[in-house]
Phi, psi and omega in degrees: 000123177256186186282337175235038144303147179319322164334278187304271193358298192276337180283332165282106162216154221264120160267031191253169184283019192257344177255356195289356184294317203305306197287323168275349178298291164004237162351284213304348168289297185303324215266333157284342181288163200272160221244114200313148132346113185307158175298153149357272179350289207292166195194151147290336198271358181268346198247130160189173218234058169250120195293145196216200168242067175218161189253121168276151163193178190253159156246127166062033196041033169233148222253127174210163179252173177195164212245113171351293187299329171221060190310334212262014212254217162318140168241142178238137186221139192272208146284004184290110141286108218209153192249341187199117170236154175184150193192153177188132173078010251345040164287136145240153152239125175243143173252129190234132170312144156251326200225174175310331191224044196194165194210158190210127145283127181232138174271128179242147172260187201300322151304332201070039171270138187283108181263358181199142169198168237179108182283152175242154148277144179104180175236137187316083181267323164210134193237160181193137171245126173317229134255339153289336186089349169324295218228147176251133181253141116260136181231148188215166164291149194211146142265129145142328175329119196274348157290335205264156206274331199248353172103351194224092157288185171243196180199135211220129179202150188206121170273142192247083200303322206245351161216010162093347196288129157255145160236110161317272228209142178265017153264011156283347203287078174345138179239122134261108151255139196020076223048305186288199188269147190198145214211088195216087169348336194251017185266176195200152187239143146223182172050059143320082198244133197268137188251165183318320171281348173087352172227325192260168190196156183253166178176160186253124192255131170238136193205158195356073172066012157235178220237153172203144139313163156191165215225085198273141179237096178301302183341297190269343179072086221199149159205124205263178198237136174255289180205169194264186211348089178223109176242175225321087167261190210192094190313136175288167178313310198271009170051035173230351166214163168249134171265137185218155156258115186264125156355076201287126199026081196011050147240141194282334173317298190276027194081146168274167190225095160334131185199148202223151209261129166267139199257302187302327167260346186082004173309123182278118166260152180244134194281159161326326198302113187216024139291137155312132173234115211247044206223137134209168235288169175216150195281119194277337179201259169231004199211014187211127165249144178282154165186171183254119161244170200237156172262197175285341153252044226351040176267110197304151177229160181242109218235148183212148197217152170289139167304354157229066183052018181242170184099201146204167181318126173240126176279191207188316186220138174255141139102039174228158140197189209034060176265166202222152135265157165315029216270000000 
């Protein structure tokens, strides 16, 4: 695999704020168009987000599984329709249409019944469920902000399934950035990821044209900078590194390089994965990550590399993306 594969060609794409209007006007095309009919097949009663040894993900923008053991093989796919799916415990979130031009965080049970739901602004760009199943994240693209260069922001809000608690947005949030206190109108949040207890989380903060981990307390409602070019990470099973997409020499311009965090040393391993990966990956076990790529007619595929820089890239799922495991 080279740096100038068909893969890579299509895969750089710039999520920085000077470029994020170009991506998202994108998006705002793929995302009108009208959304084909599930196969023959498909049923919601056949689809359920009760843990297995099985992978969710959406076809054809409808939420369907597949069976661990032969992801690439037969699929059930339901009538849900979601722009972002995501699950654990059997809890889901799906971002969904309501109108043509509107969108709903929808809470799912294990059926795929809707049990909460909550209009968002903007268009769906990343969902996340804790591993318990509590808590839910969504971040979407907002137009209009007048700070931003390109006219487009993000929005980052995460609900609490067991006590109705919502945060609309995590720019309500008290910052330390590098130790101090920090205060800035243009920052913007995506890519949530939930640590065990269910009140800290990791997410990616943007504030003057950088990119920073940063390390959140819903309680206190408070969230400190870790490190600089860290974007939608995504907590190992084992609550000990984060998979990330780092910046190739922190620009966003030039593509990302999948990458996984060591928490106790801050150590970066950079995965096989050596297409831009403009995603973020989610952990199929402890040792392996998922993630979505586009071909050249922009039909996403579901692609997986081990987590600690050996292998290479395996496709996993063909004609899917946003997958999960059943966990």
């Amino acid at each position: 695999m080279t740096a100038m594969s068909t893969r890579a060609k299509i895969g750089v794409v710039v999520a920085s704020a000077v470029l994020l209007g170009s991506v998202a006007a994108g998006y705002v095309a793929m995302a009108a168009e009208p959304a084909p009919p599930p196969s023959p097949a498909a049923g919601d009663q056949a689809v359920t987000l009760t843990p297995g040894p099985r992978l969710l993900a959406i076809t054809d923008r409808y939420v369907s599984t597949v069976a661990t053991a032969d992801p690439a093989g037969s699929r059930t796919v339901s009538g849900l329709e979601c722009l972002r799916v995501y699950a654990a415990a059997g809890t889901g979130v799906c971002l969904k249409p309501e109108t043509a031009w509107s969108y709903r965080m929808v809470v799912l049970d294990a059926a795929l019944r809707e049990t909460r739901a909550i209009s968002v602004p903007g268009l769906p760009n990343r969902a996340r469920v804790s591993a318990s199943g509590r808590m839910v994240s969504w971040t979407t693209f907002v137009g209009g902000d007048s700070y931003t260069s390109s006219g487009f922001s993000t929005r980052t809000g995460i609900l609490d399934t067991t006590t109705g608690v919502t945060v609309a947005s995590l720019e309500e949030f008290a910052i330390t950035r590098d130790g101090r206190s920090y205060r800035h109108p243009d920052v913007n949040y995506w890519g949530v990821t939930f640590t065990a207890d269910d009140n800290r989380f990791y997410a990616t903060m943007s504030t003057g044209g950088r990119r920073y981990l940063v390390r959140g307390d819903l309680a206190a409602r408070t969230v400190e900078t870790l490190k600089e070019n860290v974007e939608c990470p995504s907590l190992s099973p084992d609550g000990t590194r984060l998979a990330f997409k780092e910046a190739i020499d922190a620009d966003p311009a030039k593509g990302w390089r999948l990458s996984v965090l060591d928490l106790a040393t801050m150590r970066v391993t950079a995965t096989a994965e050596t297409t831009s990966v403009d995603d973020q990956a989610a952990w199929l076990d402890d040792t392996t990550l998922a993630y979505t790529l586009r071909q050249s007619d922009g039909r996403p595929d579901v692609w997986s590399v081990p987590a600690d820089g050996s292998g290479a890239p395996k496709l996993v799922i063909p004609g899917a993306e946003s997958p999960s495991p059943l966990t």
